[in-house]
C-alpha positions, 0 to 999 in steps of 0.5 A: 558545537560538538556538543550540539551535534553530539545531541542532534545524533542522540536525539535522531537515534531516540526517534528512530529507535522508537518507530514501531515496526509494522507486521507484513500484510498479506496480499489477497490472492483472489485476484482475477487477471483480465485482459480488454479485447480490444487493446490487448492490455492486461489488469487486475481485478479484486472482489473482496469476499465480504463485497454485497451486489445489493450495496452501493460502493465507490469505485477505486482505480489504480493507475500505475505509470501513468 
């Protein structure tokens, strides 16, 4: 039994050891701050630099805490 455990300790070790690490992204920093004029709740808007007005793009809504 000891040694089954001994094992299973081994081999957690093994898994962990060989996760990569990932580099840290950064975070774009043109985001615009609004706030909608009739509830007064703010947001944040991002356009990326590379964003065409003449292309057609899906639209992507965060929503935290709700």
């Amino acid at each position: 039994m000891r040694q089954c455990v001994w094992l299973v300790w081994l081999l957690l070790l093994g898994v962990v050891a060989g996760c990569p690490v990932t580099q840290s992204q950064d975070t774009p920093v043109d985001y615009k701050y609004l706030k909608d004029q009739v509830t007064d709740s703010g947001y944040y808007l991002y356009i990326p630099s590379t964003y065409d007005g003449k292309k057609t793009y899906p639209l992507v809504i965060t929503l935290h805490g709700t």
